[in-house]
C-alpha positions in Angstrom: 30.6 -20.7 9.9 28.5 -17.8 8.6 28.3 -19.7 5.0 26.7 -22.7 7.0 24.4 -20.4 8.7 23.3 -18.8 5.8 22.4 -22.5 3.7 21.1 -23.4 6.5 18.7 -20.3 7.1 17.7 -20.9 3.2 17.0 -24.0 4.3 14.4 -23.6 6.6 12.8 -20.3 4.8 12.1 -22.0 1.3 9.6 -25.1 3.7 8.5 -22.1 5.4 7.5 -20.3 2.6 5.5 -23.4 0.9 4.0 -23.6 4.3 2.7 -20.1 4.2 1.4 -20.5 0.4 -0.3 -23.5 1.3 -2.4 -21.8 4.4 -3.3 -19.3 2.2 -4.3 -21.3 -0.3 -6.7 -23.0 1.5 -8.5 -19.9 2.4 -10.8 -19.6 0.0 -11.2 -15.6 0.4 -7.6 -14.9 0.5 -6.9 -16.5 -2.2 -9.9 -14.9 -4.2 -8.6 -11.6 -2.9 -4.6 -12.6 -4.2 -5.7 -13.8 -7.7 -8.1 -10.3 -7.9 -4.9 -8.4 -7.1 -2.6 -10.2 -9.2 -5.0 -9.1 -11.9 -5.6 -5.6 -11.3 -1.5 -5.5 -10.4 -0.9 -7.0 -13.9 -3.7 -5.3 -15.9 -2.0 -1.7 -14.1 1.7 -2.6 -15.6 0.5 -3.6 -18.9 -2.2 -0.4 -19.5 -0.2 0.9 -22.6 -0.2 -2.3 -24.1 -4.2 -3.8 -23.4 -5.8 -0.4 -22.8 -8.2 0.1 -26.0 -7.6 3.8 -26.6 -5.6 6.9 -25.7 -7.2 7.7 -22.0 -6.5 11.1 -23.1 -8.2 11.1 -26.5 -11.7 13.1 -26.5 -14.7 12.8 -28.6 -17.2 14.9 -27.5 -19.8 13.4 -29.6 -19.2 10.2 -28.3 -19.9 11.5 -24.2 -21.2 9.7 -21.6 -22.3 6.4 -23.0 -23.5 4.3 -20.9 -21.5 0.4 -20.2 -21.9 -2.3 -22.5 -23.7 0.0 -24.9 -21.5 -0.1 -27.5 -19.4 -3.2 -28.5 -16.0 -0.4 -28.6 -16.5 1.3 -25.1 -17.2 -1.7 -22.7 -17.0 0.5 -19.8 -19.0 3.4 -21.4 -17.5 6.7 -21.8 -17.1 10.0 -19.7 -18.1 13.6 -20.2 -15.3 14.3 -23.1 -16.0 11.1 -24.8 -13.4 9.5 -23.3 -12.9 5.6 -23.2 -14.0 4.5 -19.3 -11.7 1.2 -19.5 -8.4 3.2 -20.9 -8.7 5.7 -18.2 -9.5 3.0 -15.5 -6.4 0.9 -16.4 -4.0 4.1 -16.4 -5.9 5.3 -13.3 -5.4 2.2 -11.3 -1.4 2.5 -12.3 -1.4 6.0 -11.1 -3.0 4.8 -7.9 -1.2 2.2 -6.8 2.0 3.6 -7.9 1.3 6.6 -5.6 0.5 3.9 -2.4 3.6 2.3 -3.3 5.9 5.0 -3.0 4.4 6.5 -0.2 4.4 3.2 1.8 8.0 2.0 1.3 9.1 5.5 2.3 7.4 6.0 4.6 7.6 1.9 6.1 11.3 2.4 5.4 11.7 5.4 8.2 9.4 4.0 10.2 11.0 0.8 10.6 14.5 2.3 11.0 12.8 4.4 13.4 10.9 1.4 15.5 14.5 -0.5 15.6 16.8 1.8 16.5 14.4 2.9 19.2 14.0 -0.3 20.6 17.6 -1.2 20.3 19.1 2.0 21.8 16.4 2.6 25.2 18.5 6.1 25.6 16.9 7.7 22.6 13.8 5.6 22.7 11.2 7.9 24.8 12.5 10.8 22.5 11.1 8.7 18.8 8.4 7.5 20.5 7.3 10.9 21.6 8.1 12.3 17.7 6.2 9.3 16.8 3.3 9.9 19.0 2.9 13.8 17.5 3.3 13.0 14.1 0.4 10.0 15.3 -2.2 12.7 16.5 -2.2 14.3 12.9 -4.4 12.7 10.4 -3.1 11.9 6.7 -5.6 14.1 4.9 -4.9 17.1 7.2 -1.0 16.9 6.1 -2.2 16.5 2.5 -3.9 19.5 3.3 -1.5 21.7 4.5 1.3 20.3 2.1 -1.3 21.5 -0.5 -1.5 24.8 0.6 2.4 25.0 0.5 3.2 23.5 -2.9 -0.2 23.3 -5.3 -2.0 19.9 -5.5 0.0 17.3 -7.1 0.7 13.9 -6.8 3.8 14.7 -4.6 2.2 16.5 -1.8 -0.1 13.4 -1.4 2.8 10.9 -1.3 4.7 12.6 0.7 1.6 13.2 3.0 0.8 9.4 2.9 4.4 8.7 3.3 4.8 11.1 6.9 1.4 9.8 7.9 2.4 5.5 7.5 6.0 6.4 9.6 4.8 6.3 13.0 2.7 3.5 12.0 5.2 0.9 11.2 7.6 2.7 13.7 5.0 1.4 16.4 5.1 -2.0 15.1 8.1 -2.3 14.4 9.3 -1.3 18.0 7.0 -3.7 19.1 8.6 -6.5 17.4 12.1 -5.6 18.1 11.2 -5.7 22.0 10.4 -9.4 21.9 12.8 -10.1 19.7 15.5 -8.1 22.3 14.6 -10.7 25.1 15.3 -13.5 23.1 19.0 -16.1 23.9 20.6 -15.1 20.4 20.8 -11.7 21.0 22.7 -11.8 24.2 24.9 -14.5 22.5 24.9 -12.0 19.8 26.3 -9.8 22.1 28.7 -12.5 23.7 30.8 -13.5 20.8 31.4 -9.2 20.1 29.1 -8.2 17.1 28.6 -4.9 16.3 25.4 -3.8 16.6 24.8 -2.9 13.3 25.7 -7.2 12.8 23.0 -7.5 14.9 20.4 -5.1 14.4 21.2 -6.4 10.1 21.4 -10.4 10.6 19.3 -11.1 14.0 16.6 -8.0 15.1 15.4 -6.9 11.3 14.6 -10.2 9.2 12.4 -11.4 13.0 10.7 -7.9 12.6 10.0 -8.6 8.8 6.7 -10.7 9.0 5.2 -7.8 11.3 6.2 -5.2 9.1 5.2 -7.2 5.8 1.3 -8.2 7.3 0.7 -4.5 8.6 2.1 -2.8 5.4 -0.2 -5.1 3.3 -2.9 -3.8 5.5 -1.4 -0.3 5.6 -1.7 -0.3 1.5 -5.4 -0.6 1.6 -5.5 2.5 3.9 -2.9 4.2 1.9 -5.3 3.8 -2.0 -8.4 4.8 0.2 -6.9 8.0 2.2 -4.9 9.0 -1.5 -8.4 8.5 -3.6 -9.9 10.9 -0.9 -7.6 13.2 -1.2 -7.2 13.3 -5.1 -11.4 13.4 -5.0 -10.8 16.8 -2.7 -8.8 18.3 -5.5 -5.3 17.6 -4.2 -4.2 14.4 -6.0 -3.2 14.5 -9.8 -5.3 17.7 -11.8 -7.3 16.9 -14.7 -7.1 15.2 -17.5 -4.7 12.7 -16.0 -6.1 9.8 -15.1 -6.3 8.8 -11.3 -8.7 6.9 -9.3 -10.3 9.8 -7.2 -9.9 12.1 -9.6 -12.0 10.2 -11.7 -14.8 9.5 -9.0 -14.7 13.4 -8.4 -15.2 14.4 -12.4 -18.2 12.2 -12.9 -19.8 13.5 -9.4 -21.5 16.4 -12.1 -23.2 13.5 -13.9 -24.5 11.1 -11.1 -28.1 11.7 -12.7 -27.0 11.4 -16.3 -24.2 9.4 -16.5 -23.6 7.2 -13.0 -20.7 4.9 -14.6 -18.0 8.1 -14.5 -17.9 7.8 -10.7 -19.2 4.7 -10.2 -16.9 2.6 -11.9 -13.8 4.2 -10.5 -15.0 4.3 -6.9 -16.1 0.6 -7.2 -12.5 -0.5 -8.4 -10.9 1.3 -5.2 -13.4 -0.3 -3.0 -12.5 -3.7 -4.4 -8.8 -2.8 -4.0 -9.2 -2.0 -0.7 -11.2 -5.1 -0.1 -8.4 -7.2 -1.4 -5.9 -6.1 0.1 -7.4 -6.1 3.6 -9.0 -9.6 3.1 -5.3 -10.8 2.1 -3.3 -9.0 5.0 -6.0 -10.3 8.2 -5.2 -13.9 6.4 -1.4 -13.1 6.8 -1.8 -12.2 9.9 -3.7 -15.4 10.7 -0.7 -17.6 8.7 2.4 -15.5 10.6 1.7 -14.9 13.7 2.0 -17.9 16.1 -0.5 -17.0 18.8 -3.5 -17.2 16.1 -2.6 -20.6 14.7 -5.2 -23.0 15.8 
């Protein structure tokens, strides 16, 4: 029985899953915004192998050329002679490396949270209030006070980012789970004696999954810009590794002199950013039912 099930539920995902590549294929933004990101996502993975230079190598006589100047430094250099390009591939790695930790540990509490508080209603005002007071503190004023505990770092940020994103996705993945609760199955679920971990595993999580995956794609986005901010503040990784907002914050000095050492990193996470919000609305438009035209 549950081997028919299962061929039968791989059945009907693989059609689905064309489906949803074909929609977004034929939005012409989304799928700009997917091939940019597969780009800067591939470029990231491969920086030791493409990047031009050491990004920590310095040549002071070779500071602060401008882009396109010189046929070796495409991107110009910084204040320590430093190759803009090398630094802006490593940088983006660091960058989304740090949103990707601090989103799937923070989506993964929050979604345990958002189900088990929907599926058990004795404990559900008790999260939700949690929720609610970890809600009405921003992400940069945990960074903050992490900080202040533990030196800047990249871990205080992610682990920042990370408490900040858990009542997020606990919200919607609460949300989910409630209209998935009234649904037949589960009371037949219920009927024929599964556990509730069998249910919560096989019925209530994979129906909460295209929620979770459309907001988390959205959630990235947030999760680059708020950790660029905080790294520009002082917080993120120190000097001279190379990350995003740290980047944008040493050329700040040079804005007159030298404007492609902050430029060029702050235009990178504002395409990022960009992307990843123009890809998750047209998920959101694909997924959920009540926006299909």
């Amino acid at each position: 029985m549950n081997a028919v099930a299962t061929v039968t539920t791989a059945a009907v995902a693989a059609p689905r899953r064309r489906s949803v590549l074909r929609r977004l294929g034929r939005d012409p933004a989304a799928l700009l915004a997917s091939v940019f990101l597969v780009a800067v996502i591939g470029a990231a993975l491969l920086a030791p192998w493409i990047a031009p230079y050491d990004p920590f190598f310095t040549d002071p006589a070779k500071g602060m050329r401008p882009p396109f100047e010189d046929p070796a430094y495409i991107f110009g250099t910084d204040a320590q002679g430093r190759d803009m390009l090398s630094r802006l591939l490593y940088g983006t790695r660091l960058t989304l490396l740090m949103g990707l930790v601090a989103l799937a540990v923070g989506g993964l509490i929050g979604t345990f949270v958002g189900i088990v508080a929907a599926f058990y209603s004795r404990v559900d005002g008790l999260l939700m209030r949690v929720m609610d007071v970890l809600l009405s503190f921003p992400a940069i004023l945990f960074g903050l006070a992490i900080a202040a505990v533990t030196g800047p770092g990249l871990t205080p940020i992610i682990i920042a980012l990370a408490i900040a994103t858990i009542p997020l996705l606990a919200r919607i993945a609460r949300s989910s789970a409630l209209v998935i609760m009234q649904q037949d199955y589960i009371d037949a679920a219920r009927a024929v004696g599964l556990v509730d971990a069998a249910i919560i595993w096989r019925y209530l999580l994979p129906n909460c999954l295209s929620s979770i995956f459309v907001f988390s794609t959205l959630r990235f986005g947030q999760i680059v810009l708020i950790g660029a901010a905080l790294s520009f503040l002082g917080l993120g990784a120190q000097p001279p590794t190379a990350e995003l907002g740290t980047m944008a914050a040493n050329g700040r000095d040079f804005l007159f002199f030298a404007p492609h050492i902050a430029t060029i990193p702050s235009l990178t996470i504002f395409a990022i950013v960009l992307a990843f919000n123009v890809l998750g609305d047209a998920l959101r438009d694909i997924l959920d039912p009540r926006l299909r035209h």
